[in-house]
C-alpha positions in Angstrom: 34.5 8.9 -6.8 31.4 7.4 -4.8 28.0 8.9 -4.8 25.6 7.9 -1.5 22.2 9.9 -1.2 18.7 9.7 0.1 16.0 11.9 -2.2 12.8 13.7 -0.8 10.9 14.6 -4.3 14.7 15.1 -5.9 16.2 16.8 -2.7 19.4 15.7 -1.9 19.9 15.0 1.8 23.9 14.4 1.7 26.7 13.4 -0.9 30.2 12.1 -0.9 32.4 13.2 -4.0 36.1 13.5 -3.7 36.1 12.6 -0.3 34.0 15.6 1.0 30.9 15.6 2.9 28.4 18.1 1.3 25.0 18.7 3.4 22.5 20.8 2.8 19.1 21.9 3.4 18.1 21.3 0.1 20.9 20.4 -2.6 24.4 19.6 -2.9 27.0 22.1 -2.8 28.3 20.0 -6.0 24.9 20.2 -7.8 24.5 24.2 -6.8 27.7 25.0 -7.8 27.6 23.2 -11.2 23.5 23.6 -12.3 24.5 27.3 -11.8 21.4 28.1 -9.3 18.8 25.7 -10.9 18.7 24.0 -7.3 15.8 26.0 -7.1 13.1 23.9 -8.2 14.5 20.9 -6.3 14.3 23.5 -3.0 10.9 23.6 -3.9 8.6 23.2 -1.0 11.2 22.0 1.2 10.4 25.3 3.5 13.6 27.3 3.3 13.0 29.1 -0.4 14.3 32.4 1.5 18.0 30.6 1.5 18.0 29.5 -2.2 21.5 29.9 -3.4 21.7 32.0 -6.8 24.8 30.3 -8.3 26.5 31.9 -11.9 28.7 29.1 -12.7 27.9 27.5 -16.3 26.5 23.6 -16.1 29.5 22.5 -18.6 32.3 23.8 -16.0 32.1 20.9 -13.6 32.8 17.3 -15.3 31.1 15.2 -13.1 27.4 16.6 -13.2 26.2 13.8 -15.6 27.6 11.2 -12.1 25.7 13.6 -10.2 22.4 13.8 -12.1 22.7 10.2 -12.5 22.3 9.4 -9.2 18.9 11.6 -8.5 16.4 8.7 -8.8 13.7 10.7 -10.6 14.2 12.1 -13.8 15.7 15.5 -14.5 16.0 17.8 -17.1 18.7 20.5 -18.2 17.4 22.9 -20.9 18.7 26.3 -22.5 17.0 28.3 -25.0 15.0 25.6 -25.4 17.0 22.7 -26.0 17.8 19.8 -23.9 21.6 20.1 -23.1 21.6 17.3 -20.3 18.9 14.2 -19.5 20.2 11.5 -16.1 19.9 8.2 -16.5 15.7 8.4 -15.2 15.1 10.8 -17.8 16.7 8.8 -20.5 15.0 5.6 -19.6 11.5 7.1 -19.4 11.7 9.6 -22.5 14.5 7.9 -24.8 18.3 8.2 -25.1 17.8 10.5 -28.4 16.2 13.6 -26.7 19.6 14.8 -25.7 20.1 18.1 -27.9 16.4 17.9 -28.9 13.5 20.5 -28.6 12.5 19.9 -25.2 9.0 20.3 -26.2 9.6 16.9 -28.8 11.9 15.2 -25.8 8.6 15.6 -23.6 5.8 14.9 -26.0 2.8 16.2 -23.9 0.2 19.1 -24.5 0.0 20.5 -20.9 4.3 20.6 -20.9 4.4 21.9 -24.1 4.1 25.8 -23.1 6.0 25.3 -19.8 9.2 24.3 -22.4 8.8 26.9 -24.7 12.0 29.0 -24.2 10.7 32.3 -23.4 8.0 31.3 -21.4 7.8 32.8 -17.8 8.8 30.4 -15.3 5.7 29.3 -12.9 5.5 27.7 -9.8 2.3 25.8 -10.5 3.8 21.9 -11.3 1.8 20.7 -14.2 0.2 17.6 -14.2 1.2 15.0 -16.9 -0.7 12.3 -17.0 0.0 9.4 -20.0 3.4 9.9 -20.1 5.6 7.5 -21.2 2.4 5.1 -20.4 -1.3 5.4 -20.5 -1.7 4.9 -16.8 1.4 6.7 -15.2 0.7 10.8 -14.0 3.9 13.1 -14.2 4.1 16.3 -12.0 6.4 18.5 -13.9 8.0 21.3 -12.0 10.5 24.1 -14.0 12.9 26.1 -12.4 14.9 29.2 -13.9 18.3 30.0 -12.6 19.7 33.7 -13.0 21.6 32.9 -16.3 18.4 31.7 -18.0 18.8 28.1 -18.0 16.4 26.1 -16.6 15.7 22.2 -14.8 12.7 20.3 -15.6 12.5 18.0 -12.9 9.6 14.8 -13.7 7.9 13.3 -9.9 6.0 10.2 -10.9 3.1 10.1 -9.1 1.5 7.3 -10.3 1.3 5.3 -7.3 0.4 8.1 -4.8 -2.7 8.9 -6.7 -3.7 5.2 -7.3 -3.3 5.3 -3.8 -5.9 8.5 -3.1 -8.2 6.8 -5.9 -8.4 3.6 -3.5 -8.7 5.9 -0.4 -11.1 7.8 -1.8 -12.8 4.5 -3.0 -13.0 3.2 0.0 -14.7 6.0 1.8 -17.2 6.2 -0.6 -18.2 2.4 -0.8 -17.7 2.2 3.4 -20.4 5.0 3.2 -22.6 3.3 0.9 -22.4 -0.2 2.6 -23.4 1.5 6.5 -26.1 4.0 4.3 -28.1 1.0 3.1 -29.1 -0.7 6.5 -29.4 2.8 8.3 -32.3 4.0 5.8 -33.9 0.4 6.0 -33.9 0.6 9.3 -35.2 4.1 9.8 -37.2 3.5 7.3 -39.0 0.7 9.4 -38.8 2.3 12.3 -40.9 5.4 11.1 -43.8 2.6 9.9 -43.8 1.3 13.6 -44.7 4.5 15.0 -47.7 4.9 12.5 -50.8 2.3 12.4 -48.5 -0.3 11.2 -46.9 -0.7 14.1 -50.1 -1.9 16.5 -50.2 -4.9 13.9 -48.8 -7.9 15.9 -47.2 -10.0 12.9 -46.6 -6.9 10.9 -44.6 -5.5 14.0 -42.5 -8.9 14.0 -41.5 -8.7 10.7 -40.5 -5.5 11.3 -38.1 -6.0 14.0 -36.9 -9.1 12.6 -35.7 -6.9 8.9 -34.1 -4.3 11.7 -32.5 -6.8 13.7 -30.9 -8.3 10.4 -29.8 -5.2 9.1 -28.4 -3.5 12.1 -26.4 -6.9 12.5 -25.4 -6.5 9.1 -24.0 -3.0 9.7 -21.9 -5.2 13.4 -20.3 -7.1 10.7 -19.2 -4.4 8.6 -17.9 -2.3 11.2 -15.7 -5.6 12.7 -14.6 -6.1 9.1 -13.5 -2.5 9.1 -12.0 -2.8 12.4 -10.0 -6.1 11.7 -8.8 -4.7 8.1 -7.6 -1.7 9.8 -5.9 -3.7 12.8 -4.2 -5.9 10.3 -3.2 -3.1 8.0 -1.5 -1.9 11.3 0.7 -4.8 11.8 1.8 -4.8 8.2 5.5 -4.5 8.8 5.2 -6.6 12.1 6.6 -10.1 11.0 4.6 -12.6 13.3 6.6 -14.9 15.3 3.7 -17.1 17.6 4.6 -20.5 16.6 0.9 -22.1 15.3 0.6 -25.5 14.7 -1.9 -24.7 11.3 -2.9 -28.3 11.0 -4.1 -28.4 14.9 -5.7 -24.9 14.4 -7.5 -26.2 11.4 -9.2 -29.1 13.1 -9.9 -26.8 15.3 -11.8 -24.6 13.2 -13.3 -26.9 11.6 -14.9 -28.6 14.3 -16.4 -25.5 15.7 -18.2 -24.3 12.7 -20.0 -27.6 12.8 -20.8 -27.2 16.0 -22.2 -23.9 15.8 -24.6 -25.1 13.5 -23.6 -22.8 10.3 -25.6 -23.7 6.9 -23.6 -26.6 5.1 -20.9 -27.0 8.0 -21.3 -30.7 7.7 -20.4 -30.4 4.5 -16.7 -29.7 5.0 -14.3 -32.0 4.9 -10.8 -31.5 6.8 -7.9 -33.4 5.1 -4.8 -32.5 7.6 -2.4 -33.9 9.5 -1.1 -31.7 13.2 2.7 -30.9 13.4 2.7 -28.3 10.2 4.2 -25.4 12.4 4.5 -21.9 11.0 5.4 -18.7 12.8 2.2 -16.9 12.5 -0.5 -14.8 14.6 -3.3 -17.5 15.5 -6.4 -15.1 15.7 -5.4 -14.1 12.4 -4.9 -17.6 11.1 -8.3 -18.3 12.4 -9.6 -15.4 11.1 -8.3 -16.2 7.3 -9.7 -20.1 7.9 -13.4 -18.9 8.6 -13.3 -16.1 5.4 -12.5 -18.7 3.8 -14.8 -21.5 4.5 -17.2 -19.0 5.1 -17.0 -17.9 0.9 -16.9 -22.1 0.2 -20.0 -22.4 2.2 -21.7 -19.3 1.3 -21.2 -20.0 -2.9 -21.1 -23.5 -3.6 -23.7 -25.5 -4.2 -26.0 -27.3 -1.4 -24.9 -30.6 -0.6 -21.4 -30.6 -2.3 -18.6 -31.1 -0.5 -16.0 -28.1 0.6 -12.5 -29.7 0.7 -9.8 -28.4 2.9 -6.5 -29.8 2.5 -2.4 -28.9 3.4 0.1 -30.0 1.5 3.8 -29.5 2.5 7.2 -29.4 1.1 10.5 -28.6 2.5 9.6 -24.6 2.5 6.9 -23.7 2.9 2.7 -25.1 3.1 0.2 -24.9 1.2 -3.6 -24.6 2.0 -6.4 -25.3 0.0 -9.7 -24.8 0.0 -12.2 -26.0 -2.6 -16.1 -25.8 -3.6 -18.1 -27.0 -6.3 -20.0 -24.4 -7.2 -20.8 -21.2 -9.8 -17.3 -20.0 -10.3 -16.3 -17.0 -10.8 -15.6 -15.5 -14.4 -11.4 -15.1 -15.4 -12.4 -11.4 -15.6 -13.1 -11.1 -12.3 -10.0 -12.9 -10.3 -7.8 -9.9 -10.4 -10.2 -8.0 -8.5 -11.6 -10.4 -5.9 -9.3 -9.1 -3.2 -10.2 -5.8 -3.5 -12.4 -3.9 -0.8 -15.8 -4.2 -1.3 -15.9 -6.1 -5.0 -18.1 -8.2 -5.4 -19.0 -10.7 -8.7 -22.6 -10.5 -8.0 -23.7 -7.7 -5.5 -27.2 -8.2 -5.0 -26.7 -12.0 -4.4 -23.6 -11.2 -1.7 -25.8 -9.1 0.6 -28.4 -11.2 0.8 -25.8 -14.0 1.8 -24.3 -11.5 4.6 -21.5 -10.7 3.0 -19.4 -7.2 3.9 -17.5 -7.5 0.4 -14.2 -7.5 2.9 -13.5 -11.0 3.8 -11.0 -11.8 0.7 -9.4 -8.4 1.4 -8.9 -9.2 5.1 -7.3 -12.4 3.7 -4.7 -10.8 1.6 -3.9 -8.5 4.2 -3.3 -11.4 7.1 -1.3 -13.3 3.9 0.9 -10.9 2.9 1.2 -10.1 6.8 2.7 -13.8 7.1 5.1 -13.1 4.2 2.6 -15.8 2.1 1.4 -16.0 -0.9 -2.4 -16.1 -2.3 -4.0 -17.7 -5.4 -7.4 -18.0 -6.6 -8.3 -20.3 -10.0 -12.0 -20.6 -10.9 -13.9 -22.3 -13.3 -17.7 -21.1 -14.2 -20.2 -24.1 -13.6 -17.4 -26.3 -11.6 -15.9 -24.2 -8.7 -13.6 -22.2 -7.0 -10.1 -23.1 -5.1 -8.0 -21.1 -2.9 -4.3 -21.7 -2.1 -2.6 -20.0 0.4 1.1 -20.8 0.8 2.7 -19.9 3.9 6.7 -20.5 5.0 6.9 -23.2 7.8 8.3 -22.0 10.7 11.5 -24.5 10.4 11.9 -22.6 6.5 11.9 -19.3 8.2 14.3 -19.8 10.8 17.0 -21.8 8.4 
């Protein structure tokens, strides 16, 4: 007997038991017919509750419900008067293997399930969020359904990862509208003093436009940050394919920050070699080189030298880039990629920093299937590896 099924928050698309075909717009015809009608909380928002099938036949009739349950990814529940009579596989990993037979109300140790369990209990609707289950960081929703013999399905959606995900969007607005807020009331703020007395002052009227000019350029990088981040996010699953010679591209780099004249430029020295080719998207490339000598120039100490360097073996290639300056605290290293951290705040904005460019990095590394590291030591420095696949590795 072979099981093969795609799940939509525990709705089964299509099954193969027996040699039969079962689809459905919701469940099973084998999990309706043996949970006896509790398909009803897996029909649950799927949009066709008016065709919910209300099905007698008792869960112990039909031998191979454990194979079926077993192969619902997220953990479900069968309970009658109270007790657990039947936990899958997911249930039993996440709660234990004992809770079979138990009070369901000790299987699922949580306040906010505890009156949902509780035999006679109404069945709700509502799903009840359960946050701390089976760890301190994971959030439940628990949804109960009742079928017309009395037994019921507790069906567990972990939704860890979509509200981690809403926390970071949510995040993300919220810092975006701080960082653009900032410059805006600066410059309103001097733009209202200009059209007062102030503002016939010569020198005073200078200074003035000079503070706008910086901070309305400062809001132009942010926005191009945003943009690029949002580009890049775009092309996640798009596996770039350009061959880039990353040794050429560097010396390219290189020599056009010196020549633009950027603080401590002269300062970097480029130890590469050309013919290290990877498949890769170039502007990106170049964009991830100039975050990142950008950060070295921007944070170590004047008059130290920033080291850029490749080192290859028969996979892959590694780039490194190195200062001698502050460091950055262990603490901190998990987070440096994240939008808008910064170690030191204050110090970042003064140094024209969005708080984006190692996020924009990741993004363009993990875009080029690579691999980022950070190591830091306070008082010596910071290096950067970024290991990419060499185009010869990824076509083998």
């Amino acid at each position: 007997m072979g099981f093969g099924m795609r799940t939509v928050w525990g709705v089964v698309v299509a099954l193969v038991t027996a040699g039969t075909v079962f689809v459905l717009a919701g469940l099973t015809a084998a999990v309706i017919a043996a949970v006896g009608g509790l398909a009803a909380t897996l029909l649950a928002g799927s949009g066709e509750a008016e065709e919910r099938p209300r099905v007698q036949a008792p869960v112990a009739t039909d031998p191979h419900l454990g194979e079926v349950l077993d192969a619902i990814v997220e953990p479900v529940l069968l309970v009658d008067g109270g007790r657990v009579t039947m936990a899958n596989a997911a249930a039993r990993d996440l709660l234990g293997d004992h809770i079979v037979d138990e009070d369901a109300r000790v299987a699922i140790r949580h306040p906010a399930a505890a009156e949902r369990l509780v035999a006679d209990t109404p069945v709700s609707d509502e799903p009840v969020m359960l946050v701390g289950l089976g760890a301190p960081d994971q959030r439940w929703e628990m949804r109960v359904g009742q079928a017309s013999d009395g037994q019921r399905i507790v069906h567990l959606i972990d939704q860890t990862d979509q509200d981690a995900a809403e926390r970071m969007r949510v995040d993300f607005v919220a810092n975006a509208s701080h960082e653009l807020r900032t410059p805006l009331a600066s410059i309103l703020g001097f733009i209202e003093t200009l059209g007062d007395e102030a503002g016939e002052e010569p020198a005073l009227r200078a200074r003035f436009l000079k503070v706008m000019f910086d901070e309305a350029r400062r809001m132009q990088r942010l926005v191009e940050d945003l943009i690029s981040l949002s580009r890049i996010e775009a092309d996640k699953y798009r596996l770039p394919a350009q061959p880039v010679d990353l040794g050429l591209l560097i010396a390219d780099v290189c020599e056009e920050l010196r020549d633009s004249g950027a603080p401590r430029a002269q300062d970097i020295n480029c130890i590469v070699a050309e013919q290290v080719p990877v498949a890769g998207d170039r502007a990106q490339l170049s964009q991830m080189l100039h975050n990142l000598l950008g950060n070295a120039m921007k944070y170590g100490r004047p008059d130290t030298p920033i080291a850029l360097s490749l080192e290859t073996d028969a996979a892959a290639v590694r780039l490194i880039v190195a200062d001698q300056g502050e460091g950055v605290p262990t603490v901190h290293l998990p987070r440096l990629t994240e939008r808008f951290y910064r170690v030191d705040a204050g110090r970042s904005r003064t140094l024209g920093g969005t708080g984006l460019g190692l996020a924009i990095v990741k993004h363009i590394v993990e875009r080029h299937r690579g691999r980022l590291e950070i190591a830091s030591t306070v008082g010596v420095g910071t290096t950067v590896t970024v290991r990419l696949p060499l185009l010869t590795a990824r076509g083998a």
